[in-house]
MITOR-48934 format. One line per field, with one value per residue (C-alpha): residue number from 1; residue in three letters; x, y, z. Coordinates in Angstrom, 1 decimal, m for minus. Layout:
REM MITOR-48934
num = c(NUM;...)
residu = c(Ala;...)
x = c(X;...)
y = c(Y;...)
z = c(Z;...)
END
This chain:
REM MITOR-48934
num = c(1;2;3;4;5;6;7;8;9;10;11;12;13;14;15;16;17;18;19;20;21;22;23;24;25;26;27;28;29;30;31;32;33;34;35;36;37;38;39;40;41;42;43;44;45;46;47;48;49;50;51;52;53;54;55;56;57;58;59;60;61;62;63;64;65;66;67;68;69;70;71;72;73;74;75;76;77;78;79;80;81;82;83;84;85;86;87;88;89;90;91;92;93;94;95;96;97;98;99;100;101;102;103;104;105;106;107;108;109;110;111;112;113;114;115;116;117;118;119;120;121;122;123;124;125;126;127;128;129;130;131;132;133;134;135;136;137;138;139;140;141;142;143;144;145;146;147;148;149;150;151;152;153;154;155;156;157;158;159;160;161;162;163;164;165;166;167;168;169;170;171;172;173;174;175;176;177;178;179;180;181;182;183;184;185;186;187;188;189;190;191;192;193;194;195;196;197;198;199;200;201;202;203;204;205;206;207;208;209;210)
residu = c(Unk;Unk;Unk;Unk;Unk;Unk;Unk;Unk;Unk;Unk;Unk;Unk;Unk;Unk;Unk;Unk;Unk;Unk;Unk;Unk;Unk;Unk;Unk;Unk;Unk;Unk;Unk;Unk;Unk;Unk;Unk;Unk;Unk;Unk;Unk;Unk;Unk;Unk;Unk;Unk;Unk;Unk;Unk;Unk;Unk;Unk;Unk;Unk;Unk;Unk;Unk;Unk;Unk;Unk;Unk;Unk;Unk;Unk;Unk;Unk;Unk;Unk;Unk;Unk;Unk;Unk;Unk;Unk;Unk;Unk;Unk;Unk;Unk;Unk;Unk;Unk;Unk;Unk;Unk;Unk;Unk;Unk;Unk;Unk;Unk;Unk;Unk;Unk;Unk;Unk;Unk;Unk;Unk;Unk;Unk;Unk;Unk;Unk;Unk;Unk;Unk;Unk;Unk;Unk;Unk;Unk;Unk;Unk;Unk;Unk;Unk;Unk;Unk;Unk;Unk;Unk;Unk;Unk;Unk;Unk;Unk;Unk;Unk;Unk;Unk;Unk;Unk;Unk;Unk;Unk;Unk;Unk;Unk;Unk;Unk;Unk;Unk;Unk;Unk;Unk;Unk;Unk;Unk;Unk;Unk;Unk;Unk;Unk;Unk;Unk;Unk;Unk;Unk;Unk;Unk;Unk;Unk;Unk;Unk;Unk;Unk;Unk;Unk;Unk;Unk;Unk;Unk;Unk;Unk;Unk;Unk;Unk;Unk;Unk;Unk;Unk;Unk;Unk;Unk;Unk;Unk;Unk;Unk;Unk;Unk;Unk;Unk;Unk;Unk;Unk;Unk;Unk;Unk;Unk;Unk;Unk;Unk;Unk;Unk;Unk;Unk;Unk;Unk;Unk;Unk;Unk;Unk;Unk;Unk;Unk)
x = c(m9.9;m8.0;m8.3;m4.7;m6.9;m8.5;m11.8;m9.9;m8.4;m11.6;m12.7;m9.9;m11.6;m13.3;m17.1;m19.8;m23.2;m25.4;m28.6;m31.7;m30.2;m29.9;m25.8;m23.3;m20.8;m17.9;m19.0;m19.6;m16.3;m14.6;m15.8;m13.9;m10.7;m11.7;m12.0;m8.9;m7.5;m8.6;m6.9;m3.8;m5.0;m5.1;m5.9;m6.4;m4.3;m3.9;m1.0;m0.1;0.4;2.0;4.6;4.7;4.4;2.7;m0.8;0.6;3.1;0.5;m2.5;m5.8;m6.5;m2.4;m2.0;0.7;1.9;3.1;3.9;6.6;8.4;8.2;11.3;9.5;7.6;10.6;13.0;9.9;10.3;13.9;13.4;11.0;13.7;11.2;11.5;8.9;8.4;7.5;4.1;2.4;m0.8;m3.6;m3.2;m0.1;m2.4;m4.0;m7.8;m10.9;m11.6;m12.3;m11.8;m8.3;m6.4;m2.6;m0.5;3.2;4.3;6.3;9.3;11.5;14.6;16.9;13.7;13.7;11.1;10.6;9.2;5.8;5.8;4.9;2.3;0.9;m0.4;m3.5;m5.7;m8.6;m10.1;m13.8;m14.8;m17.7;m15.5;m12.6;m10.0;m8.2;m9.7;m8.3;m4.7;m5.5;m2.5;m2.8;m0.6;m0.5;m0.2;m0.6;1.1;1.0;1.2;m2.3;m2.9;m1.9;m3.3;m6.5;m6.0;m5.1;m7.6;m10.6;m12.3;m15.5;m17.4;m21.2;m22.5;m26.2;m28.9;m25.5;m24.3;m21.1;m20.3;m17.2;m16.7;m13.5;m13.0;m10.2;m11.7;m15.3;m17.2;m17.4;m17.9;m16.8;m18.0;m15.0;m17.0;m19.0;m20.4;m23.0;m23.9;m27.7;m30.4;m29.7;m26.0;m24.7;m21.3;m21.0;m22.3;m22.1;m22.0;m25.4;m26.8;m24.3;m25.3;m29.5;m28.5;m27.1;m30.0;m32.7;m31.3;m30.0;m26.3;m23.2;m19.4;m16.4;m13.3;m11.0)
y = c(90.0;89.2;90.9;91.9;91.8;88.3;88.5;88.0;91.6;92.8;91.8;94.6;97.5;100.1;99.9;102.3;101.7;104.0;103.1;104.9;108.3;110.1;110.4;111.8;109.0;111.6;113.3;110.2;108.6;112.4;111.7;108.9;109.7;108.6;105.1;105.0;105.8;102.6;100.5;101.4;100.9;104.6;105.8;109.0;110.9;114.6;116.3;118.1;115.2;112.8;114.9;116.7;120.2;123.3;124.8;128.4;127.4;127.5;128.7;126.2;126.1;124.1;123.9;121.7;124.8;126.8;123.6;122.3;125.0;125.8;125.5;124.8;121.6;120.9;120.7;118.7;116.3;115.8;115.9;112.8;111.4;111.7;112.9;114.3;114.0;116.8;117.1;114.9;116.2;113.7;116.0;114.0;110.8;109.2;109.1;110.0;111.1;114.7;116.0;117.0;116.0;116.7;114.8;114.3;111.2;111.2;108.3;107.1;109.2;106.1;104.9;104.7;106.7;103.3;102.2;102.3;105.8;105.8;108.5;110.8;114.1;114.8;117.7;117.1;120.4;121.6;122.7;124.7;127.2;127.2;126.2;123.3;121.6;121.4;118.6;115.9;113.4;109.4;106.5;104.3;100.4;98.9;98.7;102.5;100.8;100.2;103.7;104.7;102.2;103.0;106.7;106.0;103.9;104.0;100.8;100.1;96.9;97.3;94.9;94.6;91.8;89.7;89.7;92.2;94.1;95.8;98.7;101.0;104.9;106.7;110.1;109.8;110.6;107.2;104.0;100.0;96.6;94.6;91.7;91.8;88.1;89.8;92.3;92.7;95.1;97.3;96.6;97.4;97.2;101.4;103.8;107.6;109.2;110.8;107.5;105.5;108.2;107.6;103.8;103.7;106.7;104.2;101.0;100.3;99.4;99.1;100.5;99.3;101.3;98.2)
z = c(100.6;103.5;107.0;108.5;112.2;113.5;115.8;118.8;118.0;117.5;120.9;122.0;120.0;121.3;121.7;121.7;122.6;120.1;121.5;120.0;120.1;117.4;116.8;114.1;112.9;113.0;116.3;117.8;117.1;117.4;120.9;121.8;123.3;126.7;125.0;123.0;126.2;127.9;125.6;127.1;130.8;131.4;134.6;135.4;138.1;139.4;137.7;140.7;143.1;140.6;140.0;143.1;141.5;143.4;142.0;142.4;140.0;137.5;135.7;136.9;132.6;132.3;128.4;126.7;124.2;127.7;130.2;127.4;128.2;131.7;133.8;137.1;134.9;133.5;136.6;138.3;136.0;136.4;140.2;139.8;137.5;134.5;130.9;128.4;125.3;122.1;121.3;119.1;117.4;116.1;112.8;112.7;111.5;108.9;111.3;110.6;114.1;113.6;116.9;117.1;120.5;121.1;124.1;125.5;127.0;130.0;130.3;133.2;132.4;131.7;129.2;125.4;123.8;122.2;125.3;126.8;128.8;132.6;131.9;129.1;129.4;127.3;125.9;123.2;121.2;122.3;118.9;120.7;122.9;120.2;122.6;123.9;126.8;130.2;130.5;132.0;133.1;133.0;134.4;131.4;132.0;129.0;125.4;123.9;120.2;121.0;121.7;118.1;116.7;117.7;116.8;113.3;112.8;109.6;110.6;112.7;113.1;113.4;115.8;114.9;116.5;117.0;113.4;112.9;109.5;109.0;107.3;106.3;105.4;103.6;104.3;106.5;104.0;101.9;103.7;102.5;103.3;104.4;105.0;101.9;102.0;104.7;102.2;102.0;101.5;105.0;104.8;101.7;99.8;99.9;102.3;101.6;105.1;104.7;104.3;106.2;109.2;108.4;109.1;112.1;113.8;112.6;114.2;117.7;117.3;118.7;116.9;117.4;116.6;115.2)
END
């Protein structure tokens, strides 16, 4: 089987350090966003003094459903000589990240969309209160392709006592041995989650979103 990604590509990927805690596979990599946003060189900035936008001009909880459509965002926007984008909802993608997130990027007006955007504005659902967590904004500076690609991806390397085995997932619930040469008794060819998740609580690992 050929991989489509070389090691030096995995050396980009997002890593988590699992430690001895006890962790869920899907929680765990639902969690991620923070990550996934590093690979594009986000840094975080305030919303109101990037784009130079009053706090009474808003609720403190800002939500991407109503800031869309608000006139004062919008003219701000223009006024800094920027441009949004619609929403794009990580329901939108093939991933097995079950923690839903939804964002807008935000382009130099005389930008394609095609290009890399100047910022994105970013809200990820807290499954325990039932609503979307508070926007946060980010001044992107590097390539948002890999951005997506992290977000649709449903392959992780398993870094373990300095040997790595890759696996894959259609759904989260079945796991594959990419690398199946290093198949043995603890990593096998096919992992149910159940036992794919009993694995990786007993040993002290580290994932990486690929």
């Amino acid at each position: 089987m050929q991989f489509v990604k070389t090691y030096n590509q995995f050396k980009e990927s997002i890593q988590i350090d699992i430690g001895l805690i006890e962790i869920d596979i899907n929680e765990s990599l639902g969690l991620m966003y923070d990550n996934i946003l590093k690979s594009i060189g986000a840094e975080e900035v305030d919303f109101y003094d990037t784009l130079k936008i009053s706090k009474s001009d808003f609720s403190d909880d800002l939500n991407l459903d109503l800031l869309t459509t608000n006139p004062e965002f919008i003219r701000n926007l223009s006024k800094n000589g920027l441009k949004k984008s619609t929403i794009t909802n990580s329901d939108d993608f093939e991933t097995f990240l079950n923690k839903p997130c939804r964002f807008i990027l935000i382009h130099k007006v005389e930008q394609s969309e095609l290009e890399n955007p100047d910022y994105i504005l970013f809200q990820s659902w807290n499954d325990s209160l039932s609503k979307w967590e508070s926007l946060r904004m980010y001044k992107v500076t590097g390539d948002i392709k890999k951005f997506y690609d992290k977000l649709s991806s449903k392959v992780i390397e398993i870094e373990d006592e300095g040997d790595n085995f890759i696996y894959s997932t259609t759904n989260g619930n079945e796991w594959t041995l990419q690398n199946q040469e290093k198949e043995n008794d603890i990593y096998q060819k096919y992992f149910r989650k159940d036992d794919f998740q009993k694995l990786l609580n007993d040993r002290k690992v580290k994932i990486n979103i690929i």
